[in-house]
Structures are given as C-alpha cells and as structure tokens.
C-alpha positions as CSV (number, residue, x, y, z in Angstrom):
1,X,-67.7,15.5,42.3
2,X,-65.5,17.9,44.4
3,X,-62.6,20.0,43.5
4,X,-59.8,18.8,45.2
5,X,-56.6,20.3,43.1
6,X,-56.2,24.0,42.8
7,X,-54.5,23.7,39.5
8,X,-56.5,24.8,36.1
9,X,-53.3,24.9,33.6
10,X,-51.2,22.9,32.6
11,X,-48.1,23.3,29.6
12,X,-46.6,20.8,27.1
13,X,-43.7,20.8,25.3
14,X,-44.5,19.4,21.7
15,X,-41.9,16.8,19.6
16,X,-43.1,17.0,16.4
17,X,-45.1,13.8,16.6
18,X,-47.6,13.9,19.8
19,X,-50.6,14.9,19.1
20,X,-52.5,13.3,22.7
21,X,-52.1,15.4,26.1
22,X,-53.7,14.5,29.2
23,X,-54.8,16.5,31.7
24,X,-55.1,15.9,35.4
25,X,-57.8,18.7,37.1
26,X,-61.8,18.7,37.3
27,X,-63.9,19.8,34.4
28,X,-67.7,20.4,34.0
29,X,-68.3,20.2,30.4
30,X,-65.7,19.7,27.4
31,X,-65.8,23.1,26.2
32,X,-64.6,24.4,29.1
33,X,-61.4,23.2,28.4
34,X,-59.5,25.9,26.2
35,X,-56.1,25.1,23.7
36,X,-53.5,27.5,23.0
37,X,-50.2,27.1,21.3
38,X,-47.8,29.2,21.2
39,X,-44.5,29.5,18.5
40,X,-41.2,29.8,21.4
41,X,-39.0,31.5,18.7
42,X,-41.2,34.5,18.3
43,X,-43.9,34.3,21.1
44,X,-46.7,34.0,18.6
45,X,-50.2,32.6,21.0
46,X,-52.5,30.8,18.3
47,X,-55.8,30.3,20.4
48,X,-57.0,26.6,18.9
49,X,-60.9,26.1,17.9
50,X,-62.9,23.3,19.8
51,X,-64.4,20.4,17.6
52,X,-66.4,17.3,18.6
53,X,-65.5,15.8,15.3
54,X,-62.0,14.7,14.1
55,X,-59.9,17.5,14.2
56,X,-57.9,19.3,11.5
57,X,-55.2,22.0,11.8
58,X,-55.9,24.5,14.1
59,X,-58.6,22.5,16.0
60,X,-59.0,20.1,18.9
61,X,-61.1,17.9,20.8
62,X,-61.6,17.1,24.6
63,X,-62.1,13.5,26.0
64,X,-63.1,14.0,29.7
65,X,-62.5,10.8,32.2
66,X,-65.8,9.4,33.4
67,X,-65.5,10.3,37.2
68,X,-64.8,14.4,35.9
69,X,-61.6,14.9,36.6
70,X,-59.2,15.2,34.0
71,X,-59.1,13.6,30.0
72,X,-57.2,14.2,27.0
73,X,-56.9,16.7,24.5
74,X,-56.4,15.9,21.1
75,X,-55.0,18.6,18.6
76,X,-55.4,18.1,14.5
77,X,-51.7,18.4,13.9
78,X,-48.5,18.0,15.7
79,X,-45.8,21.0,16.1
80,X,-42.2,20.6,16.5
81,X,-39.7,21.5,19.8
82,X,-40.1,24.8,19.2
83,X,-44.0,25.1,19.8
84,X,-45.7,24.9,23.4
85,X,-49.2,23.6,24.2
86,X,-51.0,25.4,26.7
87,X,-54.0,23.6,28.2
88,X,-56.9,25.2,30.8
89,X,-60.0,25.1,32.2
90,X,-62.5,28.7,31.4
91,X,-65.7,28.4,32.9
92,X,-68.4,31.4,32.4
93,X,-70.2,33.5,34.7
94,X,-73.4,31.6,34.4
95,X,-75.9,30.4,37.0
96,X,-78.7,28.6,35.4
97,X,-80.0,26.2,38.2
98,X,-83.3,26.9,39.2
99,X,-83.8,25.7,42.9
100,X,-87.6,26.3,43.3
101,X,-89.3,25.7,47.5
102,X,-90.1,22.2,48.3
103,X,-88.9,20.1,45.5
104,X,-87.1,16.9,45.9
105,X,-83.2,18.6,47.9
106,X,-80.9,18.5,44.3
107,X,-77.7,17.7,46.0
108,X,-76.0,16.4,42.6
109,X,-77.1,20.2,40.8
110,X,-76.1,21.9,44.2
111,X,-72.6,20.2,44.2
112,X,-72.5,20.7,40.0
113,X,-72.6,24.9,40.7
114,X,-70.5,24.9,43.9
115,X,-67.9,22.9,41.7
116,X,-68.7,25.7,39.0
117,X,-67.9,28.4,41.7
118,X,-64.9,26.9,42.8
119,X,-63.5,26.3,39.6
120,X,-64.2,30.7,39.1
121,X,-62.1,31.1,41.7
122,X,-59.2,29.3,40.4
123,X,-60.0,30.6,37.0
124,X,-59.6,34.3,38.8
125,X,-56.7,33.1,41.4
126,X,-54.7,32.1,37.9
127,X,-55.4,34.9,36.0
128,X,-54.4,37.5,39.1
129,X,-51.3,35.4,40.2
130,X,-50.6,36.8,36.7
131,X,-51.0,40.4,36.9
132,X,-48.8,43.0,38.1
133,X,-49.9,43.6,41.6
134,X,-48.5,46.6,44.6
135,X,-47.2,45.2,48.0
136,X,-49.5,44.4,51.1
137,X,-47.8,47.2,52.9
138,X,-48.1,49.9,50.1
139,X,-51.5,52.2,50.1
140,X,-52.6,55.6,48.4
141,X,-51.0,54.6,44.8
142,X,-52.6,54.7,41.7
143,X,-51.9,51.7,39.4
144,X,-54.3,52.9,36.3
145,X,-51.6,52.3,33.4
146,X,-51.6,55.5,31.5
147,X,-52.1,54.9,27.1
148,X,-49.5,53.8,25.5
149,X,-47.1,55.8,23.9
150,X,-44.4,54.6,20.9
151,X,-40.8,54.3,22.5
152,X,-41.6,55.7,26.4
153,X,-41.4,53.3,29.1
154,X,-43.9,53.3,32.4
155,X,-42.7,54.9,35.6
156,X,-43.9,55.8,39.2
157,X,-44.5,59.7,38.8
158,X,-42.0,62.4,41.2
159,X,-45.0,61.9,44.3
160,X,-44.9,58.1,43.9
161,X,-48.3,57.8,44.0
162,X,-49.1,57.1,40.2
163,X,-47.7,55.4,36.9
164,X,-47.1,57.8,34.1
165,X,-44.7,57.6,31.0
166,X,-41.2,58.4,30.5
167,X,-39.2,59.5,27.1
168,X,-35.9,58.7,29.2
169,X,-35.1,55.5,31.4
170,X,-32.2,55.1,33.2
171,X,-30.2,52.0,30.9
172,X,-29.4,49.1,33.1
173,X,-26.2,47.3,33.7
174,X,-28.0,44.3,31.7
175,X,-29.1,46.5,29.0
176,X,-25.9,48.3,28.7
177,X,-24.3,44.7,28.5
178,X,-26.5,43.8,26.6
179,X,-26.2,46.4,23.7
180,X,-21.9,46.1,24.1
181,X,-22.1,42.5,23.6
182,X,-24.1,43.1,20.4
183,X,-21.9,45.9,19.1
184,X,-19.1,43.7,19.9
185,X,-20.9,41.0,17.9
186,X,-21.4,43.6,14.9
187,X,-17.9,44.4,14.7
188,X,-16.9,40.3,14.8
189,X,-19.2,40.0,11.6
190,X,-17.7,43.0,9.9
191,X,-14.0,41.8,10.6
192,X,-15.1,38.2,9.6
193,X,-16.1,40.2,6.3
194,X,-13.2,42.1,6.0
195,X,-10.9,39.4,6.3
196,X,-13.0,37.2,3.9
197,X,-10.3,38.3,1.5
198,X,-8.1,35.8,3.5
199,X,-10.6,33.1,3.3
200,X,-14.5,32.7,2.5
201,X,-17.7,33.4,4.0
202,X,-21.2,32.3,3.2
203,X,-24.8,32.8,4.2
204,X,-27.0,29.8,5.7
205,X,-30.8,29.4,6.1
206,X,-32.1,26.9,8.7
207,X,-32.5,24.5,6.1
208,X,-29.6,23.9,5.6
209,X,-28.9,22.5,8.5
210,X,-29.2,18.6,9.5
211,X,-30.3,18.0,12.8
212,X,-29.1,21.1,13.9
213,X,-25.4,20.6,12.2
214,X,-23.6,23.0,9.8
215,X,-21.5,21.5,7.3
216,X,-19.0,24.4,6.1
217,X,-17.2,23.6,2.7
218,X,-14.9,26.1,2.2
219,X,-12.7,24.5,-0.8
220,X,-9.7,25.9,-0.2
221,X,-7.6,22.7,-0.2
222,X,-6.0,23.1,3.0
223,X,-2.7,20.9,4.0
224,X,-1.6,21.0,7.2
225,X,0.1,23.2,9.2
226,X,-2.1,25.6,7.4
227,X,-5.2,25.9,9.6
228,X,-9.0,28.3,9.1
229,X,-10.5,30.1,12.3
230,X,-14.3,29.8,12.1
231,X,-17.2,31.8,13.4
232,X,-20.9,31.8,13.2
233,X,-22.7,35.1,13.1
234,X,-26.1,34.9,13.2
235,X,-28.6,37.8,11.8
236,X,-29.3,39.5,14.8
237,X,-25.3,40.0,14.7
238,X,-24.5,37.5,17.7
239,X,-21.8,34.8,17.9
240,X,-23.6,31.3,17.7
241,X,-20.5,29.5,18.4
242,X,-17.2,30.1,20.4
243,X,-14.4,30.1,17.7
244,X,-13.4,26.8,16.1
245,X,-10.1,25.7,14.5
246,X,-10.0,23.3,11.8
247,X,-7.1,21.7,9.9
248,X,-9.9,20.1,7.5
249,X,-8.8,20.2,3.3
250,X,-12.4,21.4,2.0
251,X,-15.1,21.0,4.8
252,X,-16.3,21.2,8.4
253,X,-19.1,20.8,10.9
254,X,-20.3,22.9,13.5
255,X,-23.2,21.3,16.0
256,X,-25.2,24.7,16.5
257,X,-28.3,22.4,17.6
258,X,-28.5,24.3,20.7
259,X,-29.3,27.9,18.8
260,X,-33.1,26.5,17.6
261,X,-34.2,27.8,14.3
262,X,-31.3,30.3,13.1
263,X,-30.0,31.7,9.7
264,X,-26.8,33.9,9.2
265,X,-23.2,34.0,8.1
266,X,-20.2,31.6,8.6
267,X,-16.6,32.8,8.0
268,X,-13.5,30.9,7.7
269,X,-10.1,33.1,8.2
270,X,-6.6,32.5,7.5
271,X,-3.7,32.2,10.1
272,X,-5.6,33.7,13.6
273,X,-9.3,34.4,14.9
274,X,-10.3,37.8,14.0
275,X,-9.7,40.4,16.8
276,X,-12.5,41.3,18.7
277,X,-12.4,45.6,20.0
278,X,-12.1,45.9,23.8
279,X,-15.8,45.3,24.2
280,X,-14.7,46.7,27.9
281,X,-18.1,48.7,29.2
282,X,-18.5,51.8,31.1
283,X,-20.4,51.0,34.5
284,X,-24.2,52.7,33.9
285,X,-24.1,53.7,37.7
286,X,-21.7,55.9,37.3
287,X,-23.9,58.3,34.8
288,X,-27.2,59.9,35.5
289,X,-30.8,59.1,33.9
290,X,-30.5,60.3,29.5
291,X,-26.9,59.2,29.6
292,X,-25.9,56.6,26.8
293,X,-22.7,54.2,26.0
294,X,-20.6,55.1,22.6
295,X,-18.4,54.1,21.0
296,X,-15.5,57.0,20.6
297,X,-13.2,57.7,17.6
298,X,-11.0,55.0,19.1
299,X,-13.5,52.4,18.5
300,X,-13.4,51.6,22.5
301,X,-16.8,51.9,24.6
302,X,-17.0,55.2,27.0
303,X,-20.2,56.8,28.4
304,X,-21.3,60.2,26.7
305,X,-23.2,62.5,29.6
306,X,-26.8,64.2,28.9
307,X,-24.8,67.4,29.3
308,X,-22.4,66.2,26.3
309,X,-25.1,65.3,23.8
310,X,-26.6,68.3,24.5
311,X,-23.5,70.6,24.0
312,X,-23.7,68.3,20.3
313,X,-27.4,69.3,19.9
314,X,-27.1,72.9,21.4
315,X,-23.6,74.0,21.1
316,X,-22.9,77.5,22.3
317,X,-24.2,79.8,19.6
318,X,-27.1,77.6,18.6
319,X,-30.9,79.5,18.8
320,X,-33.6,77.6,20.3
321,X,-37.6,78.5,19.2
322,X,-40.4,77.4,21.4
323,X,-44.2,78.7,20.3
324,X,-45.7,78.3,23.5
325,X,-43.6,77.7,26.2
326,X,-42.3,80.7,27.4
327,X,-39.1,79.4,30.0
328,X,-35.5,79.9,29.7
329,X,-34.0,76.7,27.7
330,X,-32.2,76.5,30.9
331,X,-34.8,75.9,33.3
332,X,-36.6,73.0,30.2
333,X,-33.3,71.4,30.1
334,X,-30.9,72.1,32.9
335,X,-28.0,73.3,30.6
336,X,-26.2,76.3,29.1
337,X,-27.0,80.1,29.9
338,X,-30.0,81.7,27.1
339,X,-30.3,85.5,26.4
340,X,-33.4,86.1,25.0
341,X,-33.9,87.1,21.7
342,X,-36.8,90.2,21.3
343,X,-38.5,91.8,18.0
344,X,-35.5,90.1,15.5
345,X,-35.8,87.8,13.0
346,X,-32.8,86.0,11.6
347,X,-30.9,86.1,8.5
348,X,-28.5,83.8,7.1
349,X,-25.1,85.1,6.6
350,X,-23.7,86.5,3.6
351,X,-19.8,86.6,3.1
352,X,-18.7,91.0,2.4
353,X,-22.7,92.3,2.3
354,X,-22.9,95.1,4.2
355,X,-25.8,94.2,5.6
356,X,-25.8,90.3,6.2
357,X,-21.8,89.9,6.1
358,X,-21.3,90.0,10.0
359,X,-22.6,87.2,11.9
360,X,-24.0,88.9,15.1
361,X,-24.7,92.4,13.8
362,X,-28.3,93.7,14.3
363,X,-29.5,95.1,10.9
364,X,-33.3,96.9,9.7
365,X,-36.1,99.1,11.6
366,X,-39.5,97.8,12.3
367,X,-40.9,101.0,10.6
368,X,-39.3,103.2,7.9
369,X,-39.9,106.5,6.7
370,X,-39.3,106.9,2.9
371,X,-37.1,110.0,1.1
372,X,-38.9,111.8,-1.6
373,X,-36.4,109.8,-4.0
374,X,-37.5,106.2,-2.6
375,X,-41.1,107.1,-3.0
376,X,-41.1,108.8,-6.2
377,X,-42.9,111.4,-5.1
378,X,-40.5,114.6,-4.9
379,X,-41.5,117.9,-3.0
380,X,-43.5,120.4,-4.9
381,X,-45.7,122.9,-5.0
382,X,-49.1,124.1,-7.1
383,X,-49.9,127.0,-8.9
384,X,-53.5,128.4,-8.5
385,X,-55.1,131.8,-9.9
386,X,-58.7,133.3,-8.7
387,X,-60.0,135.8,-10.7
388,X,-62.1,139.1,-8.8
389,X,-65.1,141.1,-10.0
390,X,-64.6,144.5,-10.4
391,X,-65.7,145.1,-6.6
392,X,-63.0,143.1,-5.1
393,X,-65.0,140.2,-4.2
394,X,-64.3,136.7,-4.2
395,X,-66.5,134.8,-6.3
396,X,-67.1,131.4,-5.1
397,X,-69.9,129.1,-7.1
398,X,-71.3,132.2,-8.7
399,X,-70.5,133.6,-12.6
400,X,-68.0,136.4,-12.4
401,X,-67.8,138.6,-15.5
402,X,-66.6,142.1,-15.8
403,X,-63.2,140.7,-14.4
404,X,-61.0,143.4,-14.4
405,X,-58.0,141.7,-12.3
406,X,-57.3,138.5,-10.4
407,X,-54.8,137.1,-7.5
408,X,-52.4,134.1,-8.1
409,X,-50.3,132.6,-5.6
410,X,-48.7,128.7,-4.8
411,X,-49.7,126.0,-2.3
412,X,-47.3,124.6,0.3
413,X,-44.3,122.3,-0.5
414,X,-45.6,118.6,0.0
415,X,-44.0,115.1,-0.3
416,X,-44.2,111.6,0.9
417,X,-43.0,112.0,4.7
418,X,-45.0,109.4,6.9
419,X,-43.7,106.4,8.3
420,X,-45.1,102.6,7.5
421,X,-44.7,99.7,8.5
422,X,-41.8,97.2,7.4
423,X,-42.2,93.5,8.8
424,X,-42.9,90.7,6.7
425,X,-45.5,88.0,7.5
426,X,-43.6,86.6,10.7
427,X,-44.6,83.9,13.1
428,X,-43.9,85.0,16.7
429,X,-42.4,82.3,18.8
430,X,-40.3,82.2,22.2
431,X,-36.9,82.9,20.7
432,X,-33.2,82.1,23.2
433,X,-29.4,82.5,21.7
434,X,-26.5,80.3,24.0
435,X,-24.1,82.3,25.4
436,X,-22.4,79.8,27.3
C-alpha cells in the first residue's frame, strides 16, 4: 500500500439519524482510527471508545476497505444538528519489525513501517498546523507559555522576547462592541419588563419550541387597529429576533430556528417597540491600556480613563499602605502626588474630642514621662535614726549598748520620674497620604 493523500481528519455534521461515516485516507489497523464528538452549543469534546462488537452509546466500530485505504465508522447512537463527528487516524511510536541479515527481502513489512512513518508525519504535520507557531523571520523569542493565572491574559513582555501575563489588556473595538450590544440587549429586556404592565411577558425553554417555532399566546383579545410589539430576549440577554408586529387576537409565531437550542423571555407591548438607549460607543483607540466603557448617569455609553477610576479608588485624601514595597504610589501607579506618612498611626475621627475631633491634627508622643499624680506614686521622703555608743562610733552589724545618744536625719525626695514607652502593638507598613 502507499500513502498517497496527506489528509488524516476528517469532520461530519450529524442529523439526528446517521449513524455510518465513511472515511477516505490509508489506515494500518482499525484502532488506529480514533472518534470524537463534540456538543457545538457548548464545545463539549466526548472522546468515543473503540469496540469490535456492536456498539452502544459512547462507542464505535471501524470497517476498513480491503485495499487499506479508507472504511466506515460506525457510532452506537446518533446525535442531532447540534453535535459534530470528528474522525482521524493516531498511529503510535512503535517499530516492531525485526529485519534480521539474509532472510528472504520483506518488501510487504518494509512498505507496512514506511506507510507507518509516513502516516507520523501527517499525524505530527496535523497536530502542528494546529499550534500557535512565531514567523519564519522572527528569532531570539521565547514562546514557553507562562502558568496560568485566573482573569490575566498572555502578552509579549516590554523586550519582546518572551510571553508573560497581564492583569490589564487593552479592550478591542470588537470587545467593546461586543459588551455595548449586550448592555444594550440588557436594557431591551428590562424595558420589555417594565412595560409588561402594558402587555405580557413569559419565559420559554427549548421545549417548547416545534421545529424551531415559538407560538406566543398572549390572550389579550386584540381587534384591529390595536396592534403588540414583540421581542425575544434570550438568557444571555441578547435579541433573538428583530422586532415583530402583530395584529393577531390571542396568538403568534416567531421562526427562531436559526438561534439552535435557546431558552429566555418573549414580551408583547402595547402601542410602540420599546425604546432602545443610544447604544452609541466610545471608539477604544481613543483611550489607553486599563481604560473601560460606562455607562454615565445619563444612561448613554462614554469611556472612563485609568486616571478617572483611580481618582474614584484614590481620591485626594485617601492613604495608601504597602508592607513591602517601599515606592512612592506615584511611581506603582503613575498618578496623584504622595507625602509620606513616618512614625503615626491613624485614628478615626471623633466629632468635638479634643484629641480626635480634627481631621489632620497630629496627636500623642511615642514615649511619656508620668507626674507623680498619674503614677500614684507622690514625692516623699524617709525618716531614719542611728543610735551611737558612748565613744561616738558608728555601730554597723555589731551590738551597741551603753547608748547614750543617737543621730536622725531624712533621705532625699523621690518619685516616679522616668520615661517609658507608649506604642501599642503596631504593624509597620510603607504608609503615603494624596495631596493632590
């Protein structure tokens, strides 16, 4: 046998009855021929398990042609529409031909392995066709993707030599489209809900459907000229449907075929379509990267600057605290002028104390040294008396008798006087006040 396509996948759309697909390219062995289908509305990949007897759900089997090249897959049950079957060839890295000196030339083995090794190289030209690869001209860049971390996105690093990730990306004209279009979307379904006073609404599952047609029975006995506006929401918030008009009494169909497997809301309003909010957006190239799109007071769209969300987070007056980083907020962010805040803690303000009723004021010593009223340990003085012998001498450890006179007399004042510390348990962290 030779190899004479290059192709080693191929994928079917299923119907919902099919359960036979044929394939067209060179295979050694049935089990080299792997199934996979995968669920289009949410991108679920179900790998399928091989069989050689009749297969049940999950499972398949593999006729091969008898000349090698191509056959038929069978699968044990069928999907619908919305499920894809993915068919290829995997062969493994084996050699096991032996080829020993001066046996009988075994052309048909020979040919079997080259087959093998040209069918590795597909497998391998498939599988890189599918990777994300540099440009011919582009050397010296590091394409190691760094780990994964929850809401960052990859980027080329400020040398361009390297991947690394991002907190920030710049949003995209499509994105910021994107997210408009929803939030207009949003605001359709919450009119539709507000004006359901004028009408009715109701929520639908898929099954509700018949061949992808919504029947809407609203019951409000309608005669003409009195018409209904009605709109699908789905629950991802998006219009299913442009807008319809209907003069019908009780009921009306909408073909929403086209939106697959869906479930949301359908509203029917009286006397005009609900007004949808200038959905008008602010071009992305006009901000810089950590920009977003808003929407103001007014409920139109506008584009709120970095430097404005930060003046929301950090407004003039704030205090910032960093343990271990020692920089002016000004040089982490790029916004505001910091004055350093040195050996103070802060105390929440307390409306006509003395001490804590004005915001600003510096207040308390590191070290304090107590009166004798705050320690409870006035000034005073002792008494003391020390008897003599009759020759004048002091008498220490030694009995004295014969006293004749003595010599009394008073210590120094004394009270408490020394200073001690006065700080609480404190954690010492990098501390900045906005000035500006």
């Amino acid at each position: 046998m030779t190899v004479n396509t290059t192709t080693n996948k191929v994928i079917f759309s299923m119907d919902g009855s099919t359960v036979n697909f044929d394939f067209t390219f060179e295979v050694l062995q049935a089990s080299d021929i792997k199934a996979t289908i995968k669920d289009t509305t949410t991108n679920t990949e179900t790998e399928l398990t091989y069989t050689t007897g009749t297969p049940s759900s999950g499972q398949y089997t593999v006729a091969i042609n008898s000349n090698g090249v191509g056959g038929t897959v069978t699968v044990g049950n069928a999907q619908t529409s919305d499920y894809e079957l993915t068919i290829y060839r995997e062969v493994d890295g084996k050699q096991e031909s032996d080829y020993n000196n001066y046996n009988t030339f075994p052309a048909e083995t020979l040919e079997d392995d080259l087959d093998k090794r040209a069918m590795a190289d597909q497998q391998q030209d498939e599988a890189i066709a599918r990777s994300i690869k540099g440009s011919i001209t582009v050397q010296g860049v590091d394409y190691t993707l760094p780990a994964p971390e929850a809401s960052k996105v990859i980027g080329y690093n400020s040398a361009g030599t390297g991947l690394q990730n991002y907190t920030n990306a710049a949003v995209s004209s499509e994105e910021a489209a994107a997210s408009a279009a929803a939030a207009a979307a949003s605001a359709a379904a919450a009119a539709a809900s507000a004006d359901a006073a004028n009408g009715t609404q109701e929520t639908f599952t898929n099954s509700d459907l018949s061949s992808g047609v919504l029947t809407i029975t609203h019951n409000l006995n309608l005669d003409a000229p009195y018409g209904l506006y009605i709109e699908i929401i789905n629950n991802n918030s998006f219009k299913v449907s442009p807008d319809q008009v209907t003069f019908s009494a009780n009921s009306f169909q909408v073909d929403i075929s086209s939106s697959g497997t869906i479930s949301g809301t359908w509203a029917v309003v009286y006397g005009g379509a609900p007004q949808a909010p200038d959905i008008t957006v602010p071009d992305p190239s006009s901000g810089t990267e950590g920009d977003r799109i808003v929407i103001n007071g007014s409920g139109a769209y506008e584009l709120e600057t970095k430097a404005a969300l930060f003046d929301w987070i950090h407004p003039v007056g704030s205090i910032y605290e960093n343990k271990t980083d020692s920089r002016n907020p000004n040089t982490i962010f790029g916004y505001g002028t910091w004055e350093a805040i040195e050996g103070l803690v802060t105390a929440g303000y307390k409306n006509g104390d003395s001490n804590f009723g004005t915001p600003g004021a510096t207040v308390g010593v590191a070290e304090v040294t107590l009166t004798a009223a705050q320690s409870g340990l006035p000034a005073h003085t002792h008494t003391y008396s020390q008897p003599v012998n009759e020759d004048g001498g002091g008498s220490g450890e030694q009995e004295v008798q014969n006293t004749t006179s003595g010599t009394t007399g008073s210590t120094g004042g004394t009270s408490a006087s020394e200073a001690h510390t006065n700080i609480q348990p404190t954690l010492v962290v990098y501390k900045w006040l906005r000035t500006a």
